[in-house]
C-alpha positions in Angstrom: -19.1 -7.6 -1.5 -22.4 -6.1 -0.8 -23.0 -2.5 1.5 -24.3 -5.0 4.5 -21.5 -7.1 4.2 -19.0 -4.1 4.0 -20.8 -2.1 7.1 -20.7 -5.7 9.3 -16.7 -5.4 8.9 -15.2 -3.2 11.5 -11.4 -1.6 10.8 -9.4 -4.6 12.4 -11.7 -7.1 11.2 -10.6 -5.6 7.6 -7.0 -5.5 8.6 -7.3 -9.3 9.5 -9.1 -10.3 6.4 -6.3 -9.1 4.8 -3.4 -11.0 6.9 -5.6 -14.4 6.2 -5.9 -13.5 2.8 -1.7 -13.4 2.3 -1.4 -16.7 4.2 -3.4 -18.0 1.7 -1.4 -16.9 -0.9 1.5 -18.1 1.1 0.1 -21.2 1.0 -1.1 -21.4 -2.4 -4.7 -21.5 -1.1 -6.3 -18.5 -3.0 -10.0 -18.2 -3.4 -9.5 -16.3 -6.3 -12.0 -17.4 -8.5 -15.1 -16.1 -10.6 -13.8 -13.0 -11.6 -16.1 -12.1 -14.4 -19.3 -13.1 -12.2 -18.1 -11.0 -9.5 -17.4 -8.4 -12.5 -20.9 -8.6 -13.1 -22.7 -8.4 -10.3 -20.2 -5.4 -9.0 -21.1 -3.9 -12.7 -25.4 -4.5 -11.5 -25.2 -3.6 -7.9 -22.5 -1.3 -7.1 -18.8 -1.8 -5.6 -18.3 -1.7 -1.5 -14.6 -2.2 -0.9 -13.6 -3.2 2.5 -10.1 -1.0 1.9 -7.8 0.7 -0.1 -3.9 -0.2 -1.0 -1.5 2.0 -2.3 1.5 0.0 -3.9 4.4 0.0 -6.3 3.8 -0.7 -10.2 6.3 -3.5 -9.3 4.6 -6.4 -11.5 5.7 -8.9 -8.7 4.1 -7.2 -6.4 0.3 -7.4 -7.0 -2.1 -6.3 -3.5 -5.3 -8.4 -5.0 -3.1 -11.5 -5.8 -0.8 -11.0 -2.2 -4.3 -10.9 -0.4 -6.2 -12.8 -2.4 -9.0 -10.4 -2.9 -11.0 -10.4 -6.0 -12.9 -8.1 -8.0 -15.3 -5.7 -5.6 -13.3 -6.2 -2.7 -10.8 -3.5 -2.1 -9.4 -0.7 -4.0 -6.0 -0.2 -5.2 -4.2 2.9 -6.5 -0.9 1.7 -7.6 2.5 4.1 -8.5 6.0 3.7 -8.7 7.8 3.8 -5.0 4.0 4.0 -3.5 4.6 7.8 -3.4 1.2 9.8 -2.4 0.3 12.9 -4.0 -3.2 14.6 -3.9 -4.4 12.3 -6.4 -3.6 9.6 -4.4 -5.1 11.7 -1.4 -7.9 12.0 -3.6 -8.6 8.7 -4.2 -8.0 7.8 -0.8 -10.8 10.3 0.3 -13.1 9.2 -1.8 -12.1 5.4 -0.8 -12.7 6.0 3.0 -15.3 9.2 2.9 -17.8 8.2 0.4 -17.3 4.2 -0.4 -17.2 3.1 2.5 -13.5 1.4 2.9 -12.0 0.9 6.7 -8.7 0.5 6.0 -5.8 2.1 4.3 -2.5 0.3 3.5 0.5 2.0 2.4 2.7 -1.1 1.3 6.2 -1.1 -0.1 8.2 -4.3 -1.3 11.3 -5.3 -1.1 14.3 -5.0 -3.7 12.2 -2.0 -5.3 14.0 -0.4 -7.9 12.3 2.9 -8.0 13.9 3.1 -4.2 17.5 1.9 -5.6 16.7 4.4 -8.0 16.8 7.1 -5.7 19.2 5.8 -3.2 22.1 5.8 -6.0 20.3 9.5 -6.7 19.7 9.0 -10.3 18.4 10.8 -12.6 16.4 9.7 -16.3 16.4 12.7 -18.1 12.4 12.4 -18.1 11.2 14.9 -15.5 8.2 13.2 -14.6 10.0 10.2 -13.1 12.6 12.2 -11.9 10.2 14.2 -9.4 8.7 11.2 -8.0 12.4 9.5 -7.2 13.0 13.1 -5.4 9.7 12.5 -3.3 11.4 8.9 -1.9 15.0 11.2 -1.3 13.3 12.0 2.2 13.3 8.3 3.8 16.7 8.1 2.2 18.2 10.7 3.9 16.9 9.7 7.4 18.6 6.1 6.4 21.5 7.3 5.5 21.9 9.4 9.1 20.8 6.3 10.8 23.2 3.7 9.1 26.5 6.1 9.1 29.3 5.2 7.5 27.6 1.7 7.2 25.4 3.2 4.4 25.7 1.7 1.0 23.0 1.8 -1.8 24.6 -1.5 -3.2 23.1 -3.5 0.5 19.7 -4.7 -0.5 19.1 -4.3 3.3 19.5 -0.8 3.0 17.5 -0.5 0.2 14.7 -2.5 2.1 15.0 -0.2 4.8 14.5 2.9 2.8 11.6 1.4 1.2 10.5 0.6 5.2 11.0 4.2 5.7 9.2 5.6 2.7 5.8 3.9 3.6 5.9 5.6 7.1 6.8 9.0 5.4 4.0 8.0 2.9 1.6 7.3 6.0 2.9 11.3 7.2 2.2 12.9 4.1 -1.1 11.3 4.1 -2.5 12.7 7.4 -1.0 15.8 6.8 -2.3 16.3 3.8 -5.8 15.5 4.3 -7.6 16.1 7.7 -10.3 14.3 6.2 -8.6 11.1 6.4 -6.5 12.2 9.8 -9.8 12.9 11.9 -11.1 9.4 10.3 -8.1 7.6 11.9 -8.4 9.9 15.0 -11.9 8.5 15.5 -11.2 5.1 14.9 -13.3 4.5 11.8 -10.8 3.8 9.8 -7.3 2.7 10.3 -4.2 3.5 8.0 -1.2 0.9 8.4 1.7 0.2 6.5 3.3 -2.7 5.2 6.0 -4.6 3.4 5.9 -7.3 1.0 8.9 -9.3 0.5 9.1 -10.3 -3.3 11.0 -13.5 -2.4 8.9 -15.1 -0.3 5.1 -13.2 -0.6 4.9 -12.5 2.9 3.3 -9.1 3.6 4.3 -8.2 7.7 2.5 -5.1 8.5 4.1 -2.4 10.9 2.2 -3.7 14.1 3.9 -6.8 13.9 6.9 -7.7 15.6 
């Protein structure tokens, strides 16, 4: 990924890049190949991501692997239950505002444990963990007004949807946080998008899809 190849891309050309990338994994058609050449040559020439993912820990859930991107090509800041924080913000900033990247993805997965986690409102008795699982306790609460007495921590559809919910409060905190990043999306040079990858089947569907 050179800084011509990077500039040609606009935002939505990144965004589909990406969707053909997770068909290919879908498919078990990955180009992922030559790592340590294109380790190199990043190493010699510089790096010029085309975006920037934040996602779970989750070892099943991998952003290079699920859009078969290789080394150079996009960014990834990973942390349990894809919380943001101003590290996160600052790595975003420095993603979009000085490298160059044109698209952020916030993307949760399904069956994600730090979202059970907090949905069951647990606590670890180590008090860094425990603050992050209080910073996913928003989108639960919004689930739990929305499902009623239907709501039940034990539904793995309810977990999904919590974990649905925590990228778009994720997205929130994001342009709230940094008018930086908003004004970027406000002008349309950049475009910030969540999405959700099912760990059953690979598939990521991002939120402007039906």
């Amino acid at each position: 990924m050179t800084k011509q190849v990077q500039a040609s891309y606009t935002p939505a050309q990144v965004l589909t890049r990406l969707k053909t990338g997770n068909a290919r994994f879908l498919a078990d058609k990955g180009h992922l190949t030559n790592h340590l050449n294109k380790a190199l040559y990043t190493a010699k020439k510089g790096q010029h991501p085309l975006a920037i993912i934040l996602n779970c820990v989750d070892s099943r859930s991998i952003a290079n692997y699920v859009f078969d991107e290789s080394v150079g090509s996009i960014f990834v800041a990973r942390v349990a239950g894809n919380v943001a924080d101003p590290n996160i913000l600052g790595s975003m900033e420095f993603a979009a505002i000085h490298a160059g990247a044109k698209v952020i993805v916030v993307m949760g997965h399904t069956h994600c444990g730090a979202i059970s986690a907090a949905c069951h409102g647990q606590t670890t008795g180590t008090p860094a963990l425990d603050q992050l699982l209080k910073q996913i306790q928003p989108a639960v609460k919004i689930v739990r007004q929305q499902e009623g007495r239907t709501f039940s921590c034990n539904d793995a559809n309810t977990i999904n949807r919590i974990a649905k919910q925590n990228v778009l409060d994720q997205i929130q905190y994001i342009l709230i946080h940094s008018p930086d990043i908003a004004r970027l999306v406000h002008d349309k040079k950049i475009i910030i998008i969540g999405a959700m990858h099912d760990i059953k089947t690979g598939k990521v569907r991002f939120f402007d899809e039906k």
